[in-house]
C-alpha positions in Angstrom: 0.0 0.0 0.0 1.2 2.9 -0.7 2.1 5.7 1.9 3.5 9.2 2.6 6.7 7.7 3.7 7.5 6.0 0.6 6.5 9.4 -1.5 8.7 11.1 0.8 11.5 8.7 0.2 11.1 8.5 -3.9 11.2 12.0 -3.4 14.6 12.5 -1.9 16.0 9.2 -3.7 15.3 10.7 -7.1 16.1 14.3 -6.5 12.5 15.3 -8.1 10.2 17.7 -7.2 6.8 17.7 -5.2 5.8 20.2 -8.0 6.6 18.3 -10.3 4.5 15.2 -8.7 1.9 17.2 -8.9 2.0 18.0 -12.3 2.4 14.1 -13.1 -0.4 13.7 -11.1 -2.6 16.2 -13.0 -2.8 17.8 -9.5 -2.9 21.5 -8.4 0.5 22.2 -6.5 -0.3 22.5 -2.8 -1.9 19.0 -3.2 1.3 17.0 -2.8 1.8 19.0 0.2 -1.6 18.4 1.6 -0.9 14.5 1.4 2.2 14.7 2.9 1.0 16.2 6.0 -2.2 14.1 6.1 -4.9 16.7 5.0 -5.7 14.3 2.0 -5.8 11.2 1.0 -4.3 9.8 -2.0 -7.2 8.9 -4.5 -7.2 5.5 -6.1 -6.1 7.0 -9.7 -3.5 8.7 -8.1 -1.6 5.9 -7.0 -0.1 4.4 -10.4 0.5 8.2 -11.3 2.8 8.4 -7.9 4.7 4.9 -8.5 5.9 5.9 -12.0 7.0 9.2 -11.2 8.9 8.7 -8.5 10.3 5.2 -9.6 8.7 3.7 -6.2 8.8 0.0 -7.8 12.7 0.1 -9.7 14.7 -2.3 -7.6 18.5 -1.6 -8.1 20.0 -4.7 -9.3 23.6 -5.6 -7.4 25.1 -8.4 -9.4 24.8 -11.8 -9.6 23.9 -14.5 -7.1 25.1 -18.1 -7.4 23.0 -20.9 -7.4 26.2 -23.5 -7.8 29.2 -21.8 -7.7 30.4 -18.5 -6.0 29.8 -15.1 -8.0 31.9 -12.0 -8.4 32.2 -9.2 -8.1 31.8 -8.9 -4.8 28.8 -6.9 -3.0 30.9 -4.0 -2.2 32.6 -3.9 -6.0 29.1 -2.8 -7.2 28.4 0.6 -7.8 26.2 2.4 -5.4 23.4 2.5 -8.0 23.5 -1.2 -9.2 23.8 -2.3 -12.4 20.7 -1.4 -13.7 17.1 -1.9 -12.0 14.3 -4.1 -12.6 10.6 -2.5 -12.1 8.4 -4.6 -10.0 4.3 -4.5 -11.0 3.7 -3.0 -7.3 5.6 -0.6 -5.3 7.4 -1.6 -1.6 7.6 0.0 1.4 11.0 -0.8 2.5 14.7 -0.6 0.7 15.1 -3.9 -1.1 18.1 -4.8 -3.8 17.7 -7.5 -6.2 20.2 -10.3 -7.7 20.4 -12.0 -10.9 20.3 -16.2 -10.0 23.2 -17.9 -12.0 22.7 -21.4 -11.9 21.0 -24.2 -11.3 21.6 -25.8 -8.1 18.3 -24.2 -7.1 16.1 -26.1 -10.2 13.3 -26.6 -9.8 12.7 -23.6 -8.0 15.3 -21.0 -9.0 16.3 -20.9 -13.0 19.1 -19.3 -14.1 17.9 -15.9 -15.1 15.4 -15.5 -12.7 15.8 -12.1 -10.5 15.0 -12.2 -6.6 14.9 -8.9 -4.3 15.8 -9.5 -0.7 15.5 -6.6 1.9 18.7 -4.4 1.7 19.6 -4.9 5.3 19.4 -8.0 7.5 16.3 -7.5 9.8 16.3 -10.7 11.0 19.0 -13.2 13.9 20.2 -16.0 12.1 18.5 -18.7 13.8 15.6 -17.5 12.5 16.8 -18.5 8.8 17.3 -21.9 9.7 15.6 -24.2 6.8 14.9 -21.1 4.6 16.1 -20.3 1.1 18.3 -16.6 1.4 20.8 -14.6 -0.5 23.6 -15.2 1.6 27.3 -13.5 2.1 29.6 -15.5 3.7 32.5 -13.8 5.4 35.2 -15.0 2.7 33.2 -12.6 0.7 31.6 -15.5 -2.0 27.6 -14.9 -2.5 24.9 -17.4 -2.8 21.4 -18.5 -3.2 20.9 -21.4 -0.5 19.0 -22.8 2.1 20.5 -21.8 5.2 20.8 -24.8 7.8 22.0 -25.0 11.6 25.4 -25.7 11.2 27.8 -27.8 14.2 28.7 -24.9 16.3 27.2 -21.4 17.2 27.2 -18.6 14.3 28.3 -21.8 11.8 25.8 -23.0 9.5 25.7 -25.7 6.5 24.3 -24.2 2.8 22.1 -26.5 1.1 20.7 -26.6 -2.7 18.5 -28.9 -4.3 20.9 -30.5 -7.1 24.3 -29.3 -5.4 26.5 -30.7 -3.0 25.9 -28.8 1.0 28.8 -26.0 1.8 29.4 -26.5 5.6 30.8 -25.3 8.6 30.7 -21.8 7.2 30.0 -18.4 8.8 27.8 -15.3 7.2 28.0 -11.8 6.9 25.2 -11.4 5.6 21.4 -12.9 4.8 19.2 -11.0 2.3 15.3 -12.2 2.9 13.7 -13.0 -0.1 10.3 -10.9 -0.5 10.0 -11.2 -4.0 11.2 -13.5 -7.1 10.8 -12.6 -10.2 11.0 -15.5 -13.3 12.8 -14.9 -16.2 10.2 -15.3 -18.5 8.1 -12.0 -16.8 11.2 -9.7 -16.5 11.1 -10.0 -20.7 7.6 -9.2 -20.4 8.1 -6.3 -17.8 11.0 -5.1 -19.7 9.2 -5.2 -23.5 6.3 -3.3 -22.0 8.6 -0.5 -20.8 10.4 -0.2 -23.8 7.2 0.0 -25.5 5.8 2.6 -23.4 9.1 4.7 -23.9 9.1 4.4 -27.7 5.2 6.2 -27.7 6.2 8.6 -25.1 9.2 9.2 -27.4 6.7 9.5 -30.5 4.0 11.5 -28.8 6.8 14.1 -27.4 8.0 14.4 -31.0 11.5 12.9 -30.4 11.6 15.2 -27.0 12.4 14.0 -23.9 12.0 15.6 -20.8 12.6 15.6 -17.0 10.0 17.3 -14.3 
């Protein structure tokens, strides 16, 4: 659902304008103010008009994530900004990244190509990913998509996959929930549609392009 705190967070994140939401929005100015401070409510027809403009559903995407074997670069070699972004068919509420799978330890499941966005930051202890599939850092620095299980000791845990042999007796620096996976097949449908929709915008601007 969306809510003021994500339109006050697309706002800073892309730099744009609440005048220039409101224009998006077909909206007198002081409107985008009045739903920020809870005067008025967002109307139904609004909400798609909000999500494009201020890019509320483009999930930055930070490399690659191994299904099989280990992936680089690692985390902290990607640019700030990703390496592109996929756009999701609904906004969300808190800061998520996404990962290309590569590989197919994961099959049936995961296919190579398929995207996933986990939540930016770990919100969750460990123990409570026992069992669970996660985008995982270990603290060599290699990334993964696994199912994380109890390992032998405290703070060690065993990676599983479904056609794979088990990494154990590893430790993590980081676990990205999954909150969203995206299959191949629909990001090429996502993606077509959006260049599509540029190409008219293009036509109906006459070759203009233009930033509010």
């Amino acid at each position: 659902m969306l809510d003021v705190k994500m339109i006050e967070r697309g706002l800073e994140r892309t730099g744009k304008s609440k005048g220039g939401l409101a224009e998006a929005m077909g909206v007198r100015a002081g409107a985008v103010s009045e739903i920020l401070s809870g005067i008025r409510l967002i109307k139904a027809a609004e909400i798609p008009l909000i999500v494009e403009y201020l890019e509320l559903n483009a999930v930055p995407i930070m490399g690659r994530i191994g299904a099989g074997a280990s992936i680089e670069p690692d985390y902290e070699q990607v640019p700030p900004e990703g390496l592109g972004d996929v756009e999701l068919p609904f906004p969300l509420a808190e800061e998520t990244i996404a990962f290309e799978v590569s590989g197919d330890s994961m099959l049936p499941k995961y296919e190579n190509g398929d995207v996933i966005v986990v939540y930016r930051e770990q919100r969750h202890p460990l123990s409570s990913f026992y069992g669970e599939e996660a985008a995982v850092r270990l603290k060599t620095g290699e990334r993964y998509l696994k199912t994380v299980e109890r390992g032998s000791s405290s703070g060690v845990v065993n990676l599983t996959s479904f056609n794979a042999k088990p990494i154990n007796g590893v430790r993590l620096e980081w676990i990205g929930e999954i909150c969203v996976t995206l299959p191949r097949g629909q990001i090429a449908r996502m993606r077509g549609k959006t260049a599509t929709k540029g190409r008219k915008a293009t036509k109906a601007s006459g070759g203009r392009s233009s930033d509010k």
